[in-house]
NUTOR-580176 format. One record per residue (C-alpha): residue in three letters; x, y, z. Coordinates in Angstrom, 2 decimals. Layout:
NUTOR-580176
{ALA {X Y Z}}
...
END
This chain:
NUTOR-580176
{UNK {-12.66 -9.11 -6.98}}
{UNK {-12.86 -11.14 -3.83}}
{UNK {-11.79 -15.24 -4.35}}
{UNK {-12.74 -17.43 -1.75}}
{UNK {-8.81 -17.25 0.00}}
{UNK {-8.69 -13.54 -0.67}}
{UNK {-12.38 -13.59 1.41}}
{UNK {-10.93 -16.23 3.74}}
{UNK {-8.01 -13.77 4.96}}
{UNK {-10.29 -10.86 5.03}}
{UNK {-12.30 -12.00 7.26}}
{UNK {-9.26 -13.13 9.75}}
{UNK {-7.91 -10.07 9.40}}
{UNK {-11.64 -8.19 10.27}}
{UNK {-11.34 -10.44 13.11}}
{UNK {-7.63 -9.69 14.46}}
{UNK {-8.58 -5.75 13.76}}
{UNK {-12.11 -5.75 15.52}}
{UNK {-9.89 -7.23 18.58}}
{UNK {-7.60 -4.40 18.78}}
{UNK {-5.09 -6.03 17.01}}
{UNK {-2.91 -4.65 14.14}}
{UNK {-2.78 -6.28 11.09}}
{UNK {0.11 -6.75 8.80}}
{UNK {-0.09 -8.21 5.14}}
{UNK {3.46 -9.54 4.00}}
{UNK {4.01 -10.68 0.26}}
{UNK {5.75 -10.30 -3.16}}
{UNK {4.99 -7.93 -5.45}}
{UNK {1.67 -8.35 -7.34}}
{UNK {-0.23 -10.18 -4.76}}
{UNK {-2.21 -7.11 -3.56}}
{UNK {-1.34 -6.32 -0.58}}
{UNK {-2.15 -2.79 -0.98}}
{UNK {-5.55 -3.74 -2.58}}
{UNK {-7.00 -6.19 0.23}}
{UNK {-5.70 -3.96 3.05}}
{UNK {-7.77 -0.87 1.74}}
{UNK {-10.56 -3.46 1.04}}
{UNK {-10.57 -4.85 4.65}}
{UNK {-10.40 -0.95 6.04}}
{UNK {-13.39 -0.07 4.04}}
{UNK {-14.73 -2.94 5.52}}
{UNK {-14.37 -1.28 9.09}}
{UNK {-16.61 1.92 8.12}}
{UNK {-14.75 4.63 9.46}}
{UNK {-12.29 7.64 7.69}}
{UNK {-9.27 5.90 5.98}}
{UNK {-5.59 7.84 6.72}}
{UNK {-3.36 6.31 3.88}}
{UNK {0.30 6.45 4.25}}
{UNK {2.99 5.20 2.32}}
{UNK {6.79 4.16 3.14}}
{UNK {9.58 6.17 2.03}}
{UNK {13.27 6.27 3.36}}
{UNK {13.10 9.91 3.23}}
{UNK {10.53 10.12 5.73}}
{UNK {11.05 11.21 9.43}}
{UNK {8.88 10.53 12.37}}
{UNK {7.66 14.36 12.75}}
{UNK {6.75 13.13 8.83}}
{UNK {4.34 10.86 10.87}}
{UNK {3.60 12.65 14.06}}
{UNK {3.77 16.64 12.83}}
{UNK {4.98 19.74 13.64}}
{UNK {4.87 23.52 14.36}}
{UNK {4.00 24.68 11.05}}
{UNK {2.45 28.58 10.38}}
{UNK {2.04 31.03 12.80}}
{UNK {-1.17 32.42 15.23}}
{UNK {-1.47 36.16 15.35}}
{UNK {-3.21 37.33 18.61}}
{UNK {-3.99 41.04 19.37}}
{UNK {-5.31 42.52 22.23}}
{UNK {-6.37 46.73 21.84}}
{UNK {-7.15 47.51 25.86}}
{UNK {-8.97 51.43 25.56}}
{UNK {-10.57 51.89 28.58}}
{UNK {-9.31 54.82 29.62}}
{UNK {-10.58 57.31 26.97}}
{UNK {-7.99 58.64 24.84}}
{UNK {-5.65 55.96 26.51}}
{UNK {-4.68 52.48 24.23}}
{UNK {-3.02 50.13 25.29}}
{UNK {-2.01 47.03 22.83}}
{UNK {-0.68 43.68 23.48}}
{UNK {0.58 41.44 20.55}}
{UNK {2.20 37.79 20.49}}
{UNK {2.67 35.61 17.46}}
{UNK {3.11 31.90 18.13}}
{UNK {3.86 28.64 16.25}}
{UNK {0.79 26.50 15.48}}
{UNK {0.70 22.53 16.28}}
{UNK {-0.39 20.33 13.21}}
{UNK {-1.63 17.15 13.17}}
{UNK {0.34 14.68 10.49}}
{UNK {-1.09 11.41 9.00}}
{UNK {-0.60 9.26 12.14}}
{UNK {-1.59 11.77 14.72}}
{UNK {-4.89 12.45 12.79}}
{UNK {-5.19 9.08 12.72}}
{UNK {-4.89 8.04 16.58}}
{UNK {-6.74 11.19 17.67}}
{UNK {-9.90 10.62 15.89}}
{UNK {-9.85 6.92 15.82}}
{UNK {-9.74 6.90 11.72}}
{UNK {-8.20 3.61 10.40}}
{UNK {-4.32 3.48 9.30}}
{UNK {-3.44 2.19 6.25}}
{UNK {0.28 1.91 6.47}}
{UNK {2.00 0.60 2.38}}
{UNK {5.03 -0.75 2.09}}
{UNK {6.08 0.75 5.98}}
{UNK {9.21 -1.42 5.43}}
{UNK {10.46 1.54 3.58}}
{UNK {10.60 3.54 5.78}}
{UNK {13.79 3.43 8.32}}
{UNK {13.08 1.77 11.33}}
{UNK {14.08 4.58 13.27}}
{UNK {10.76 6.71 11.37}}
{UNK {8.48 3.59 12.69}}
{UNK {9.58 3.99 16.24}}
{UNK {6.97 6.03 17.12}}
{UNK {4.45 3.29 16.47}}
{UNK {5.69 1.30 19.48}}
{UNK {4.09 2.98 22.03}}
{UNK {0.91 3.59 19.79}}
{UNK {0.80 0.04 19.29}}
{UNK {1.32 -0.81 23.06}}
{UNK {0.57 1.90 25.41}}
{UNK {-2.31 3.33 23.08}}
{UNK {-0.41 6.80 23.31}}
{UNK {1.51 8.78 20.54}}
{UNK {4.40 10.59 22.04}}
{UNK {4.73 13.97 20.60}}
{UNK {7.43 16.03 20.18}}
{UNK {9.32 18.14 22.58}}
{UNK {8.23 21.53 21.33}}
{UNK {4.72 20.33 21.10}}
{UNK {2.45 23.02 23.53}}
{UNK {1.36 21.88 26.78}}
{UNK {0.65 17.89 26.85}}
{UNK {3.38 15.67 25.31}}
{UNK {1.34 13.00 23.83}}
{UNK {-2.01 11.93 22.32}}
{UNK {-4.52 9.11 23.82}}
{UNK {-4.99 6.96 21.22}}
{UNK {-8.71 7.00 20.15}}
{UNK {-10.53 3.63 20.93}}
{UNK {-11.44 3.52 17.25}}
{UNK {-8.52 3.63 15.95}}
{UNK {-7.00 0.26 14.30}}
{UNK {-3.80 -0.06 11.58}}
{UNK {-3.30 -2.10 8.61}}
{UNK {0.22 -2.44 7.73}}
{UNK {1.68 -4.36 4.17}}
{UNK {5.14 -4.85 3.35}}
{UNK {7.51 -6.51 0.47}}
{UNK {9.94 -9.36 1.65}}
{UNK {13.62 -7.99 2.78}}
{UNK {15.30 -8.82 -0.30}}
{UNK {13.61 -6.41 -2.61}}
{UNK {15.69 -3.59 -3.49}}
{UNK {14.87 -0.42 -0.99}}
{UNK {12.93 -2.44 1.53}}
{UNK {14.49 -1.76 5.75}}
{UNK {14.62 -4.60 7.95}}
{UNK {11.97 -3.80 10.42}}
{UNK {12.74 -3.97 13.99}}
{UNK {11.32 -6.48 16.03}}
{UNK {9.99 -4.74 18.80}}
{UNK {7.28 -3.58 16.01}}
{UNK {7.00 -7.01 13.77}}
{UNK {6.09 -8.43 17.51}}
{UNK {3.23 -5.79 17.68}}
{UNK {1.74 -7.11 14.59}}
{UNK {-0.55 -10.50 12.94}}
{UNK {1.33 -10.66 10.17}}
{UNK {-0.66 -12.62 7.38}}
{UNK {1.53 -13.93 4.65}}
{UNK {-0.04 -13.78 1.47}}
{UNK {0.83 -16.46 -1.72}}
{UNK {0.96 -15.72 -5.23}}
{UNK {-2.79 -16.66 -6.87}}
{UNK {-3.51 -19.95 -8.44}}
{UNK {-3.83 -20.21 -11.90}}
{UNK {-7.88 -19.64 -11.27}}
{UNK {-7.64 -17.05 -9.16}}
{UNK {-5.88 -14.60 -11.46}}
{UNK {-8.03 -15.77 -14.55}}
{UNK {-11.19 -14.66 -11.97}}
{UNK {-8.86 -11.38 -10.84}}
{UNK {-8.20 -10.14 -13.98}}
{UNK {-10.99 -11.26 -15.77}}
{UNK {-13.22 -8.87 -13.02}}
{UNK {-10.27 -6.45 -13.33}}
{UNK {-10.32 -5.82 -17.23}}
{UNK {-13.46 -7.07 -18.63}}
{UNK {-11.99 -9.42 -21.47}}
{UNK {-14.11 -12.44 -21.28}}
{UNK {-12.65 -15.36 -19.24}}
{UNK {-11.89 -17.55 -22.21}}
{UNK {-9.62 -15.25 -23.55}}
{UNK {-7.93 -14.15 -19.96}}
{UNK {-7.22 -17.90 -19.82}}
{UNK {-5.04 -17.74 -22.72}}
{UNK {-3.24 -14.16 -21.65}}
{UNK {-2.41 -15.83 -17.91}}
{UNK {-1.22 -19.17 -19.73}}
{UNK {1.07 -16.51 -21.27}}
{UNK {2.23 -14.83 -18.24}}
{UNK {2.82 -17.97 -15.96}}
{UNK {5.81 -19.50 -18.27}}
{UNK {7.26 -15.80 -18.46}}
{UNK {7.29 -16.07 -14.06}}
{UNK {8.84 -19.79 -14.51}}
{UNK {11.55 -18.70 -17.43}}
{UNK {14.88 -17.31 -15.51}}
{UNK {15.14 -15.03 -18.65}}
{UNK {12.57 -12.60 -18.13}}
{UNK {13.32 -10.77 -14.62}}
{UNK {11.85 -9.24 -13.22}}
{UNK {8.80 -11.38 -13.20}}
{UNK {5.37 -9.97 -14.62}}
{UNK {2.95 -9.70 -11.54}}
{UNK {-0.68 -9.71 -11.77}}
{UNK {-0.94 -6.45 -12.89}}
{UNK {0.70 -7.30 -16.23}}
{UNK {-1.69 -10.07 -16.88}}
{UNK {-4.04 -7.26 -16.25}}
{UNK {-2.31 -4.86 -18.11}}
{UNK {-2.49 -6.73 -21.40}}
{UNK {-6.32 -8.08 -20.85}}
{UNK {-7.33 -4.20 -20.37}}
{UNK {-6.23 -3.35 -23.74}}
{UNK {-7.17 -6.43 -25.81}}
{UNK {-10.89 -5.63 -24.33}}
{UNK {-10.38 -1.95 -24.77}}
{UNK {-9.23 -2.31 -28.35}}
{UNK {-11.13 -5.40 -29.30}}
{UNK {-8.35 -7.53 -30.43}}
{UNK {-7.69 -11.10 -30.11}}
{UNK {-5.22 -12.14 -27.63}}
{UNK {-3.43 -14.28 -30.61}}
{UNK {0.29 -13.06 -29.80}}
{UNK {0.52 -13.67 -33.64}}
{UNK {-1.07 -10.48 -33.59}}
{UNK {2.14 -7.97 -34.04}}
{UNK {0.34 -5.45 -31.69}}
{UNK {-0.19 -7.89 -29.25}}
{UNK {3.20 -9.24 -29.09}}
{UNK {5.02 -5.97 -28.98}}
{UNK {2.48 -5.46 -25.99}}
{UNK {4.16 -8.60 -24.76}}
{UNK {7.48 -6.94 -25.04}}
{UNK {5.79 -3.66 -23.89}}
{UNK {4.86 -5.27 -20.60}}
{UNK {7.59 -8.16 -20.11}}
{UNK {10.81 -5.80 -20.09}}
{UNK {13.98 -6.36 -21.29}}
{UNK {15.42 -9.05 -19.89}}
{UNK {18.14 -11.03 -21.75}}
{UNK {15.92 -14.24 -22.66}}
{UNK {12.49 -11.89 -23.97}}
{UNK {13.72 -11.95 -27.77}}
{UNK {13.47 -16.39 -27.61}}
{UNK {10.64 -15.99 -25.30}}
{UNK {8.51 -14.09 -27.86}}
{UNK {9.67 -16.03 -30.78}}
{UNK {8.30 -19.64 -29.23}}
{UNK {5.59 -17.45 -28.09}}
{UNK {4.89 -16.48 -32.00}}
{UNK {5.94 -20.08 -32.90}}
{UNK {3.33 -21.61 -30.59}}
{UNK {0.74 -18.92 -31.05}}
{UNK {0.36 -18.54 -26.66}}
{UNK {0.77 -22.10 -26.20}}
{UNK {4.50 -21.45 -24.89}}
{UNK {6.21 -22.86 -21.91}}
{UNK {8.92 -22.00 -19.65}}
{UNK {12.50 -22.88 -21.23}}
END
């Protein structure tokens, strides 16, 4: 589902990309990030590489390695009776996510690279840059790979102050258009999940109306994203209920959906009270 914003950035961000430049989508949770990046890299028609952060990755995680071995025999008989044999095994080069990426010019999707240690992203400087990815010292005969004209990188991230997110290093963050994305308006979700789930608008209405007091009441953290909103519609269509929270399945899929945090219990009882016409506390 594409609102007029969400089409708005996509097309700035086609822009930035078709100029060379990468782009980077920065955002809470539940805005999607992850969504619109794949959306715009579709968008560019060639082979998507999709990567995702992790603190436990390492740059030859990125890059690549010697991995398996090449067998090569040589049987020399040209003297009759005479043989002569030659034999050498070597370590094979392989191509990881990034390197397949810049050598054929396919289009990085990088999620959440925050994640990653800073040290991991280093090798995207000189990609980035220089249009060259360094390669490893024990890498056979050239140490690094032209970039591939084609080649362009969509990066997203979570702000700083989520739990397990790296402060990137500025060297990169000055490499990138970073687009900052805003939660949706109260329309835009209806539309978003409504296309999403396939409950009728009417009754998304009442499920969002729902889920904006439980982001604006300090007792429920952490606060339900977009995807709970579309959580919720998704079964009400798929089971054919109301979305009357007087329903008990419906309001344990409330409870389901909204965690545990200490002010749920009063939440859901002015949420029965009110039948979905709650507000924030």
């Amino acid at each position: 589902m594409e609102t007029p914003s969400l089409r708005w950035v996509a097309a700035r961000a086609l822009a930035y990309l078709e100029c060379g430049y990468p782009v980077h989508f920065s955002g809470p949770c539940g805005v999607g990030k992850t969504s619109l990046a794949l959306h715009v890299a579709s968008r560019l028609g060639r082979p998507v590489v999709f990567l995702q952060g992790d603190t436990g990755l390492e740059s030859r995680d990125l890059v690549g390695g010697l991995r398996g071995l090449h067998r090569r025999k040589v049987v020399d008989e040209f003297v009759r009776g005479v043989s002569k044999v030659e034999e050498d095994v070597v370590q094979r080069w392989s191509d990881s996510w990034l390197a397949t990426a810049c050598r054929h010019g396919y289009t990085l999707v990088y999620d959440e690279f925050t994640r990653s240690r800073p040290e991991t992203n280093n090798v995207l400087l000189s990609v980035l840059e220089e249009g060259v990815l360094v390669l490893p010292d024990v890498t056979p005969d050239v140490g690094f790979i032209p970039v591939h004209p084609d080649f362009r990188a969509i990066f997203t991230s979570n702000p700083e102050e989520y739990a397990g997110v790296h402060a990137a290093q500025e060297a990169l963050r000055d490499r990138l258009v970073t687009i900052r994305l805003q939660p949706y308006t109260f329309e835009e979700e209806v539309a978003i999940v409504a296309a999403r789930s396939g409950l009728p608008a009417e009754q998304v209405r009442q499920v969002v109306t729902v889920m904006q007091a439980a982001r604006a009441d300090p007792g429920i953290r952490p606060a339900p994203t977009v995807r709970a909103s579309i959580i919720i519609c998704r079964l009400l269509a798929t089971t054919g209920r109301s979305p009357t929270p007087r329903d008990e399945f419906v309001l344990e899929a409330y409870r389901d959906v909204l965690g545990d945090g200490p002010g749920l219990n009063a939440f859901l009882k002015r949420l029965w009270d009110s039948d979905g016409k709650v507000t924030a506390s």
